[in-house]
LUMMAR-605980 format. One record per residue (C-alpha): residue number from 1; residue in three letters; x, y negated, z negated. Coordinates in nm, 3 decimals, decimal comma. Each point is the difference from the previous one (the first is absolute). Example, Ala and Ser with C-alpha at 12.3 -4.5 7.8 and 13.67 -1.06 7.14 Angstrom:
BEGIN
k->1	r->ALA	u->1,230	v->0,450	w->-0,780
k->2	r->SER	u->0,137	v->-0,344	w->0,066
//
This chain:
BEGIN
k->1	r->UNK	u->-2,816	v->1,852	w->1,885
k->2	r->UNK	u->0,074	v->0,104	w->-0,340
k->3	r->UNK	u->-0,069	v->-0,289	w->-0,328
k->4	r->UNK	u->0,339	v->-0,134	w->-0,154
k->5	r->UNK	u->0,052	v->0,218	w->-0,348
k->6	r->UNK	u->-0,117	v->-0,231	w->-0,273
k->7	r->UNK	u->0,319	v->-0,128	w->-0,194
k->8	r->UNK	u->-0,092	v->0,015	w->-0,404
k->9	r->UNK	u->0,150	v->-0,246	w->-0,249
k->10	r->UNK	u->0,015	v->0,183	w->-0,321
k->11	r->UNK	u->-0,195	v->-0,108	w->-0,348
k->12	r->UNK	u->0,062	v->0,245	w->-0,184
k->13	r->UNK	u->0,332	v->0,072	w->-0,174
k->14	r->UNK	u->0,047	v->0,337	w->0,133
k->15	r->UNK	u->-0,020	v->-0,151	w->0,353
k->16	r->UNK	u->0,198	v->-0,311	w->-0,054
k->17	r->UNK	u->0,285	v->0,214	w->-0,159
k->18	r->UNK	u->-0,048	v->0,220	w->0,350
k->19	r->UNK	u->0,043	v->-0,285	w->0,215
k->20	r->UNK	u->0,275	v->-0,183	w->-0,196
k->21	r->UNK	u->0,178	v->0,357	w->0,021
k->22	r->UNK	u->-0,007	v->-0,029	w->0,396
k->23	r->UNK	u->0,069	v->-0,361	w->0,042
k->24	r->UNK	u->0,313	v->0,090	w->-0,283
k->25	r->UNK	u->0,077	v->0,286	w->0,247
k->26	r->UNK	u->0,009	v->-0,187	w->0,284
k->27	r->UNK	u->0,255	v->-0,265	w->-0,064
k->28	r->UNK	u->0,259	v->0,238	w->-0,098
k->29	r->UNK	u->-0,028	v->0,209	w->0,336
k->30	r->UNK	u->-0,034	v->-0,305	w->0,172
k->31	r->UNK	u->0,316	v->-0,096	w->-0,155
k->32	r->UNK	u->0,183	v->0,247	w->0,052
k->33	r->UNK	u->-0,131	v->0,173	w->0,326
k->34	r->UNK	u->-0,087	v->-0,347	w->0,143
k->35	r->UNK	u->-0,363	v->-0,071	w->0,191
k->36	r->UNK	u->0,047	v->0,207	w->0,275
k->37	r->UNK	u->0,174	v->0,313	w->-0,171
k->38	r->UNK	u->-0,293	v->0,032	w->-0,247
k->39	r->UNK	u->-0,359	v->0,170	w->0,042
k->40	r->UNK	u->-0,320	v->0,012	w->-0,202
k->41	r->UNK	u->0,046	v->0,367	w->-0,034
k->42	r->UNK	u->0,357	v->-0,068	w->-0,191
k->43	r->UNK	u->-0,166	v->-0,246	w->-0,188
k->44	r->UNK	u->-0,266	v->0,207	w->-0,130
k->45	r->UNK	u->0,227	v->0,265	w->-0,069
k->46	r->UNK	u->0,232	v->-0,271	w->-0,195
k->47	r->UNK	u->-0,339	v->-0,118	w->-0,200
k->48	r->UNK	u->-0,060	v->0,342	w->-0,104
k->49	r->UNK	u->-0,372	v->-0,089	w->0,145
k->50	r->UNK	u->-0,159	v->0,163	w->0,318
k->51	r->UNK	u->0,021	v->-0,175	w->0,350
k->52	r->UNK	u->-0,390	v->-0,008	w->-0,010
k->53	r->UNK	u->0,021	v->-0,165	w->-0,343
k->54	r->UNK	u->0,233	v->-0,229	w->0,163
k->55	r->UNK	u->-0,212	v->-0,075	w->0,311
k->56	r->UNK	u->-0,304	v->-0,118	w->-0,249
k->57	r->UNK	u->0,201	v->-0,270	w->-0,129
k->58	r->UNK	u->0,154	v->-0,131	w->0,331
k->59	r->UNK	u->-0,066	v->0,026	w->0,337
k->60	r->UNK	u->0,367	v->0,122	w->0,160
k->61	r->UNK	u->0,360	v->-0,067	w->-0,049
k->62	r->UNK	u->-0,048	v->-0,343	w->0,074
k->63	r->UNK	u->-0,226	v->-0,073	w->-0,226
k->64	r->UNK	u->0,180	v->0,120	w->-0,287
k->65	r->UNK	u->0,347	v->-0,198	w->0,119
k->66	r->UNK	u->-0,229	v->-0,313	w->0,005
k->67	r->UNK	u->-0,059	v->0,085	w->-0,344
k->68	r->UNK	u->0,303	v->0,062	w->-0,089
k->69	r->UNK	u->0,154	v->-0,306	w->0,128
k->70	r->UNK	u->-0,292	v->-0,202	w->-0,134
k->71	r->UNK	u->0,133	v->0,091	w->-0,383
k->72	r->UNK	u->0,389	v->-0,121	w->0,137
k->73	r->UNK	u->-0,132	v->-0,284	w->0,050
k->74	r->UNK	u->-0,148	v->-0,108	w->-0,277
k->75	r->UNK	u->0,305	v->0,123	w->-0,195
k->76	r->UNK	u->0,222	v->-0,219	w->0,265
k->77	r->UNK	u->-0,248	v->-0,307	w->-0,122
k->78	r->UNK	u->0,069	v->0,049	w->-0,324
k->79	r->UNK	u->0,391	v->-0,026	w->0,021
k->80	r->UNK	u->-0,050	v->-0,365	w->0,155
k->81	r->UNK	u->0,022	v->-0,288	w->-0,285
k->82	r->UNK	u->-0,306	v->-0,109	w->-0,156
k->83	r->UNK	u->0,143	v->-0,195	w->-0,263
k->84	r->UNK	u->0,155	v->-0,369	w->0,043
k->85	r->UNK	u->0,351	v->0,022	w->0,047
k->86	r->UNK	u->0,261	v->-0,205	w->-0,222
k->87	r->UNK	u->0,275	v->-0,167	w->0,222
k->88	r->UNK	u->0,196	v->-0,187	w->-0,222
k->89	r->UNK	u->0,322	v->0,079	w->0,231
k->90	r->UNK	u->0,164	v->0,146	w->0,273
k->91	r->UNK	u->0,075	v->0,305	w->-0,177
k->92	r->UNK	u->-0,375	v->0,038	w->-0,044
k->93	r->UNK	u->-0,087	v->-0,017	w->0,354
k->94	r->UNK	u->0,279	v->0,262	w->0,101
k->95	r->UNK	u->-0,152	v->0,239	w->-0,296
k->96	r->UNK	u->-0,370	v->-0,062	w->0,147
k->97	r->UNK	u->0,118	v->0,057	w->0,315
k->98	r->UNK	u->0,195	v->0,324	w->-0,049
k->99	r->UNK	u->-0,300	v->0,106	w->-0,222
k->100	r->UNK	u->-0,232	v->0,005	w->0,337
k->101	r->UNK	u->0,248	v->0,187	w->0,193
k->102	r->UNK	u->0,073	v->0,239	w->-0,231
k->103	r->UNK	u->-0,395	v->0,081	w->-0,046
k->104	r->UNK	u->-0,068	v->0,046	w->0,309
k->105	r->UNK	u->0,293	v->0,192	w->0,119
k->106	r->UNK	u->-0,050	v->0,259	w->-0,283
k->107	r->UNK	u->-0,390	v->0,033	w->0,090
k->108	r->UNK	u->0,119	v->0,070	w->0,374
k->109	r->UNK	u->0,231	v->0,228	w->-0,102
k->110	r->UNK	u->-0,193	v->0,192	w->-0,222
k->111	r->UNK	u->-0,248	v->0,068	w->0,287
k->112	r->UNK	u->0,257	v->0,003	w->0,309
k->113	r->UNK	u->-0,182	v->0,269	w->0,246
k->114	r->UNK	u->-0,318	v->-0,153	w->-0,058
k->115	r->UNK	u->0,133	v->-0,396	w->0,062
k->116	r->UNK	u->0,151	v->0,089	w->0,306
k->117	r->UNK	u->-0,291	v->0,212	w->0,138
k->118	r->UNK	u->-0,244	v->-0,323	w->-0,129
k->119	r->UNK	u->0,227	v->-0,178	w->0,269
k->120	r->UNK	u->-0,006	v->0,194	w->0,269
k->121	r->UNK	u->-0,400	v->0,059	w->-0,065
k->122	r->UNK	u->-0,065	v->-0,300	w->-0,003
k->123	r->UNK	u->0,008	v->-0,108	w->0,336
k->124	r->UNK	u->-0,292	v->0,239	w->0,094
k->125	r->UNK	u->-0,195	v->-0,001	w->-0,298
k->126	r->UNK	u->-0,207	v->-0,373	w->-0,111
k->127	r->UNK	u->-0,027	v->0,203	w->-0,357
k->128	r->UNK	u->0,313	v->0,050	w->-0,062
k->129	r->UNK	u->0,079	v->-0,327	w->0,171
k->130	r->UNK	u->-0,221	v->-0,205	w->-0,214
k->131	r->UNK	u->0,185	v->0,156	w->-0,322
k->132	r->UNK	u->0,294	v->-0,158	w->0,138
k->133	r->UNK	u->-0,088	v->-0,304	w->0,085
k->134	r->UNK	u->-0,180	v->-0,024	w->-0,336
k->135	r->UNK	u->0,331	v->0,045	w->-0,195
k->136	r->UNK	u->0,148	v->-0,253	w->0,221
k->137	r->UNK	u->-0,259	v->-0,265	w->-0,058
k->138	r->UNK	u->-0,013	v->0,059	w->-0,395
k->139	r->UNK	u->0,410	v->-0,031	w->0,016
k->140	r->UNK	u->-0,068	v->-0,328	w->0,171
k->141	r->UNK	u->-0,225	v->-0,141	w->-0,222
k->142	r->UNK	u->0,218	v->0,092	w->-0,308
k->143	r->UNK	u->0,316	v->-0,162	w->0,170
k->144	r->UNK	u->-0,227	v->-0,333	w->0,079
k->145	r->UNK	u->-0,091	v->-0,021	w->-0,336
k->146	r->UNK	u->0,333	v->0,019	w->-0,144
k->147	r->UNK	u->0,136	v->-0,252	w->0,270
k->148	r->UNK	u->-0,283	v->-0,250	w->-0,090
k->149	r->UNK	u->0,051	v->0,047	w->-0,384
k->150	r->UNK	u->0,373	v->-0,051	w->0,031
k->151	r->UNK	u->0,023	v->-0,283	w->0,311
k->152	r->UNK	u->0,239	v->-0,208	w->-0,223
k->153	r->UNK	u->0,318	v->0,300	w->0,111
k->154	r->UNK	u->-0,085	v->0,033	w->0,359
k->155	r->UNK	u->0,201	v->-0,097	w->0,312
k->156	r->UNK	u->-0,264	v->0,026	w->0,251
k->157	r->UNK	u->-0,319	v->-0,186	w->0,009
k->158	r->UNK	u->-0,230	v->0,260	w->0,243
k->159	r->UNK	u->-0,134	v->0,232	w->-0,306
k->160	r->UNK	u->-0,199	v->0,211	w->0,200
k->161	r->UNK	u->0,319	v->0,071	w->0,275
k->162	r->UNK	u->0,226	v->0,042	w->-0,309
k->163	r->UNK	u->-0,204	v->0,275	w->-0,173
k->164	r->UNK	u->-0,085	v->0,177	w->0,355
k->165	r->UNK	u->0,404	v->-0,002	w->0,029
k->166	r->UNK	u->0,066	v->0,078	w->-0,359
k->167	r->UNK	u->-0,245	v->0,321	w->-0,004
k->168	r->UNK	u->0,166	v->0,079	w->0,326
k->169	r->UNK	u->0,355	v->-0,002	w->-0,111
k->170	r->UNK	u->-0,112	v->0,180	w->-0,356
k->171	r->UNK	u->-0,127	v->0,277	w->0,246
k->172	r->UNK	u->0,335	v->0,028	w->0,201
k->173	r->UNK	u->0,206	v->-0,019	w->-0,352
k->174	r->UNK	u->-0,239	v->0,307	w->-0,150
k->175	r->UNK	u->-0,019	v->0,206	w->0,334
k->176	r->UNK	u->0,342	v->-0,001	w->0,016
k->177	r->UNK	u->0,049	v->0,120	w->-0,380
k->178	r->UNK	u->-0,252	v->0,250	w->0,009
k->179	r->UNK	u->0,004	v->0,165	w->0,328
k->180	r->UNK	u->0,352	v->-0,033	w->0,219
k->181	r->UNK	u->0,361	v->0,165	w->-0,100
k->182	r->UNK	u->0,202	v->-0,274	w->-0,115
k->183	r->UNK	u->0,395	v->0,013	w->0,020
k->184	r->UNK	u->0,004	v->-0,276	w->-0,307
k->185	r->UNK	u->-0,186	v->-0,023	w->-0,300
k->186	r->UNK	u->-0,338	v->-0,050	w->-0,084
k->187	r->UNK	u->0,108	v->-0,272	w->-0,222
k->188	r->UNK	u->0,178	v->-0,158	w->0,282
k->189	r->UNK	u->-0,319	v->-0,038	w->0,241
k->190	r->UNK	u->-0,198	v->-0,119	w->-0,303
k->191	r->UNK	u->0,247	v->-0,268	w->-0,111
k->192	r->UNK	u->0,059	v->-0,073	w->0,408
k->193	r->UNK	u->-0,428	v->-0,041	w->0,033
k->194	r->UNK	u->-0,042	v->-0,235	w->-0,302
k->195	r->UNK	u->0,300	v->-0,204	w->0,183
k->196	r->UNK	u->-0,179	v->-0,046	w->0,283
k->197	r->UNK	u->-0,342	v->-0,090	w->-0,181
k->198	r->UNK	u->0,198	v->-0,279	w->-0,192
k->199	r->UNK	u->0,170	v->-0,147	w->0,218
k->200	r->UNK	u->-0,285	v->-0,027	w->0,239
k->201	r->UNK	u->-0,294	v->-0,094	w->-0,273
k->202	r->UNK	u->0,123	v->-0,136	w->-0,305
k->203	r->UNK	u->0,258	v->-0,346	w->-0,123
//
């Protein structure tokens, strides 16, 4: 049995800028060819790099998708609040609200092929899996921490049960924004989502 290739992470500049070139490469032919329509040999090609210059840097296609969703991610984690939030009325709340939809629906859609193939992988692979369950847990957190800072506007009393609900129906709202053909406007189904969120959560 042959030894696993030894995967090298780059120190020097020349071979970070080589490996930054291939994870770059990546995401756009996983964007627009999707997972499954993309190979390493397109991506080397792409990366202007050769496919055994490719191979020293990460294992197989795989690998190099984990990578590549491993940098979404921690872009997604930076569009979630980090500051305190001023609620001083309802109108605030509705402009918080809208301001987490429309984040996260312009994130998805700026990466469609690869969200929906992160979906479908995800049921057979405890990587990819593990990303998403990740995101969903940090959401969580950030929508307990806003619920506990501001208990004075809710309706319901079960914080945890709201926010698994509220990150729930914020995923509905942005899925259906980002990915389906919609006979009314965007505007519509964003004004229609914060409705719901209202009159469910908040006095």
């Amino acid at each position: 049995m042959s030894e696993a290739r030894p995967i090298r992470r780059p120190r020097q500049s020349r071979g970070i800028a080589s490996r930054s070139k291939i994870v770059d490469a990546a995401l756009e032919l996983f964007k627009e060819k999707g997972y499954y329509g993309t190979n390493t040999e397109d991506i080397a090609k792409a990366a202007d790099v050769s496919i055994g210059c490719l191979y020293s840097y990460f294992k197989d296609r795989d690998d190099l998708f984990h990578e590549v969703l491993n940098q979404r991610q921690q872009i997604f984690l930076q569009l979630l609040p980090s500051e305190p939030v001023t609620i001083k009325s309802e109108e605030d709340i509705r402009e918080w609200l809208k301001k987490q939809i429309i984040r996260v629906a312009e994130f998805q859609r700026s990466s469609r092929r690869i969200y929906t193939d992160i979906r479908s992988l995800s049921y057979s692979s405890p990587a990819i899996s593990h990303i998403l369950t990740e995101q969903r847990n940090r959401r969580l957190h950030t929508a307990m921490e806003f619920f506990n800072t501001h208990k004075q506007i809710l309706k319901v009393e079960d914080i945890e049960a709201a926010a698994i609900l509220f990150c729930n129906l914020i995923s509905v709202t942005t899925e259906q924004i980002a990915f389906r053909e919609n006979d009314i406007s965007e505007d519509r189904i964003l004004q229609a989502g914060v409705d719901a969120l209202m009159a469910y959560l908040f006095i």
